[in-house]
C-alpha positions in Angstrom: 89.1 122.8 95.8 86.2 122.9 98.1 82.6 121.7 96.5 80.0 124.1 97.8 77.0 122.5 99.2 73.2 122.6 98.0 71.3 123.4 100.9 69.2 120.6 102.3 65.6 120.6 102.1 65.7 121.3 106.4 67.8 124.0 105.5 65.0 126.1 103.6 62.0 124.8 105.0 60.2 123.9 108.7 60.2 119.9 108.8 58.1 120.7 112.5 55.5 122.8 113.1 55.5 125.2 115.6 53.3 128.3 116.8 53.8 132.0 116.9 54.8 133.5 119.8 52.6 136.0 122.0 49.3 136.7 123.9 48.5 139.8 122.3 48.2 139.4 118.5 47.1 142.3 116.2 46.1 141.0 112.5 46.3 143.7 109.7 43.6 142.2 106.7 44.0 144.7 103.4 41.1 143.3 102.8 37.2 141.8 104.3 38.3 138.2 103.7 42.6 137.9 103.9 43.2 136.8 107.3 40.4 133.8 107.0 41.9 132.9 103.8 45.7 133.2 104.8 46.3 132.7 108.8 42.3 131.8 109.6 43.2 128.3 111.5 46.0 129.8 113.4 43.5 132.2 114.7 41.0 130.1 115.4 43.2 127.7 117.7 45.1 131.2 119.1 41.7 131.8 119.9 41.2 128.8 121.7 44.3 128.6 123.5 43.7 131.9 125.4 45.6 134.4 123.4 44.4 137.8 123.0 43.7 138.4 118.9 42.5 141.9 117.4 41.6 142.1 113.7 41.6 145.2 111.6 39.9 145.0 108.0 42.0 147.9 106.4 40.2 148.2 102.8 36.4 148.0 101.9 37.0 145.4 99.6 34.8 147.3 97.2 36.7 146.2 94.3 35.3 142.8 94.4 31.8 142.8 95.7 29.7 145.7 97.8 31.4 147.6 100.5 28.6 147.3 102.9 28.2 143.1 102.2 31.8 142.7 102.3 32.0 144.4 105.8 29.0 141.6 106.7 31.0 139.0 105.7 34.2 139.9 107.4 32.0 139.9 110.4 30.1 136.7 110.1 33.5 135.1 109.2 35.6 136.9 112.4 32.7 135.4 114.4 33.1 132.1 113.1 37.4 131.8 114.1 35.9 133.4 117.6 37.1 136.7 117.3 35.5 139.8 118.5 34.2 142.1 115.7 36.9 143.6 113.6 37.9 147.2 113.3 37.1 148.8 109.9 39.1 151.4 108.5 37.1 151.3 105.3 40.1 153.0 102.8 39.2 152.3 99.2 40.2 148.9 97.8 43.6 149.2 95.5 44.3 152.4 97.0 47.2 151.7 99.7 50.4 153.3 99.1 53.2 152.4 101.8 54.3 156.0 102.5 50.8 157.6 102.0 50.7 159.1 105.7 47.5 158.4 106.6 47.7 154.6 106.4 51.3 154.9 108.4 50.0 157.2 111.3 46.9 154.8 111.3 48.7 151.5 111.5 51.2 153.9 114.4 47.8 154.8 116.0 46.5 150.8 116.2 50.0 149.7 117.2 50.0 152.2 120.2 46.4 151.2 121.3 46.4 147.5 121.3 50.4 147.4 121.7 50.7 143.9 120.9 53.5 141.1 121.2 53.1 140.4 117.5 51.4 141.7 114.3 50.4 139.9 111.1 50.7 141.0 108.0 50.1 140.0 104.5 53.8 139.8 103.1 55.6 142.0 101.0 56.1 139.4 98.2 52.1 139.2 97.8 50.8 139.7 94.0 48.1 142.4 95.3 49.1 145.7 95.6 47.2 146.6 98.6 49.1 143.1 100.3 52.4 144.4 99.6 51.3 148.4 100.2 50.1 147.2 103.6 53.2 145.6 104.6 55.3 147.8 103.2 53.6 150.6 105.2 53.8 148.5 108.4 57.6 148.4 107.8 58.3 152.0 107.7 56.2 152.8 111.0 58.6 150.6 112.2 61.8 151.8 110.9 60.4 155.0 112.7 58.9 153.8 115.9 62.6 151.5 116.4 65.1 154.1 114.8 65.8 152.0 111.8 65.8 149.1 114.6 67.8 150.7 117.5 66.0 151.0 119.9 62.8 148.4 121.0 59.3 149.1 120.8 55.9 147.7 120.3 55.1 144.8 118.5 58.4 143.0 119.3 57.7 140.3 116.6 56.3 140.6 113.0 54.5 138.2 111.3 54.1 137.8 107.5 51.9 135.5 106.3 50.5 134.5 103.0 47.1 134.5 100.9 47.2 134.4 97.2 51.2 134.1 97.0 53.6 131.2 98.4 56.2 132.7 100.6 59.1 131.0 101.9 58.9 130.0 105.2 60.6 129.4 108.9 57.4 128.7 110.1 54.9 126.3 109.4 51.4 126.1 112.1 49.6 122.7 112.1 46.6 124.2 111.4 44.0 120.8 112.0 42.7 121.7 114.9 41.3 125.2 113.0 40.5 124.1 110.0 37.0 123.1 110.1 36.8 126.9 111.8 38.2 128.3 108.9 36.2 126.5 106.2 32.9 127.8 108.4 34.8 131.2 108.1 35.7 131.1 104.4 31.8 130.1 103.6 31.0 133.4 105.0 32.5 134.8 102.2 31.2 133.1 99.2 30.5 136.2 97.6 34.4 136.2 96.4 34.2 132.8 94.6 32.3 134.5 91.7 35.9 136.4 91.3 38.2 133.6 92.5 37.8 130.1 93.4 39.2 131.2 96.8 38.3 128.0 98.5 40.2 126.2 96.5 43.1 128.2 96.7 42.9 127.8 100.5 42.6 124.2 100.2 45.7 124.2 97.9 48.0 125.9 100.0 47.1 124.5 103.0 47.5 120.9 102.0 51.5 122.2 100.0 52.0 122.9 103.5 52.0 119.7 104.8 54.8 118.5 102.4 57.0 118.5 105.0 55.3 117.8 108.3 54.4 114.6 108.9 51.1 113.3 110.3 49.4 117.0 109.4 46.7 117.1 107.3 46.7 121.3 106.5 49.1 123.8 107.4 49.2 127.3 107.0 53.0 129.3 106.1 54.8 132.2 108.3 57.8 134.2 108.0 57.9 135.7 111.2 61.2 137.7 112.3 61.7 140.6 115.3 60.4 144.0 114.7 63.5 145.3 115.1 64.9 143.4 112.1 62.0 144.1 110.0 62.9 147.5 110.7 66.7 147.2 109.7 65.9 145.6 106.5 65.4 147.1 102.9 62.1 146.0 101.6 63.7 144.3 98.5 65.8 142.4 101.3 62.9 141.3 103.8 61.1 140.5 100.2 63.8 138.1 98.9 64.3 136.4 102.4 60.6 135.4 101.7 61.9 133.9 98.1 61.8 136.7 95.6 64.8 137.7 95.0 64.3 141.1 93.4 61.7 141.6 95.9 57.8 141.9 94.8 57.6 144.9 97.0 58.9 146.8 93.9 62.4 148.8 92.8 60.5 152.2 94.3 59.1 150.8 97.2 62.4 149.8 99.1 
């Protein structure tokens, strides 16, 4: 009788860090604030190492603080990682649906314009409802941009990473190098710690990063996979391969 075997701890996690691929990234924030707090050192040392990074701000972020300061924020902080000024789409904070077809032919449109090698996104196994919305949106664009996955198209990769909810990995960025970056970007948002203790949080998941790299004092956590797979997926599938098995994305949304 055969034994099955546990996976080993190599087997579900990154014990290297790596980098995402690309010169052309494209960053999809729900909100003024998500890429600094989730991906913000990666960014910063893309930034530094020549690659090409656009940033779009999808929500005001009115729900938590004023539109207008929020939107000052997000642009003090962008400036802080080195990236240009962000593009504001200025949709209503908690209002993203993933088939409202506005957001999709908007995300199409920015895909088309920038066509970049790879987009981020806040993953579909996020707590938010604008995270998972956003993602979820992202992924039906694709399904029609690819055929459910068929044919190729732009972004070739996609990139899901994480702010307020631990995903499971397959790719873990040293993120040293931008960390002082991002703290100098996340202090442009202070406004949020009357809500959260968002520094904190940062600080947490960046350092449960590290637990298995060695010699890495912060981290920051990725789940990136080809477009054309996104594409192919369910959402409740590309949710559980991120560690939720019936898929925080929602028994509607798939």
């Amino acid at each position: 009788m055969r034994r099955s075997r546990l996976p080993a701890e190599s087997d579900l996690v990154p014990y290297t860090p790596g980098f995402p691929p690309g010169r052309r990234w494209l960053v999809l924030a729900p909100h003024p604030d998500d890429e600094v707090f989730g991906i913000g050192a990666t960014l910063a040392q893309a930034v530094a190492r020549g690659v090409e990074v656009n940033l779009v701000v999808v929500t005001d972020g009115g729900a938590q603080g004023e539109a207008a300061n929020r939107e000052r924020e997000a642009l003090a902080g962008a400036a802080a990682l080195g990236l240009d000024a962000p593009e504001f789409w200025r949709l209503p904070d908690r209002s993203l649906r993933p088939r409202d077809a506005a957001l999709r032919r908007a995300v199409g449109g920015v895909l088309e314009r920038r066509g970049p090698d790879v987009v981020f996104v806040t993953s579909p196994v996020e707590l938010h409802p604008d995270h998972r919305a956003l993602a979820l949106a992202l992924q039906l664009v694709l399904r029609a941009s690819t055929l459910a996955g068929l044919r190729r198209a732009v972004p070739t990769w996609i990139a899901a990473y994480e702010v307020g909810t631990a995903l499971q990995p397959n790719l873990l960025v040293a993120a040293d190098d931008g960390w002082e970056a991002k703290c100098r970007a996340g202090a442009c948002h202070s406004g949020q710690s009357a809500f959260r203790p968002y520094d904190r949080i940062m600080e947490a998941l960046g350092t449960l990063r590290t637990l298995t790299l060695t010699g890495v004092a912060h981290a920051e956590a990725l789940h990136v996979l080809p477009a054309r797979r996104v594409a192919r997926l369910s959402a409740r599938r590309w949710a559980s391969l991120m560690g939720s098995p019936e898929g925080v994305a929602g028994r509607r949304d798939g």
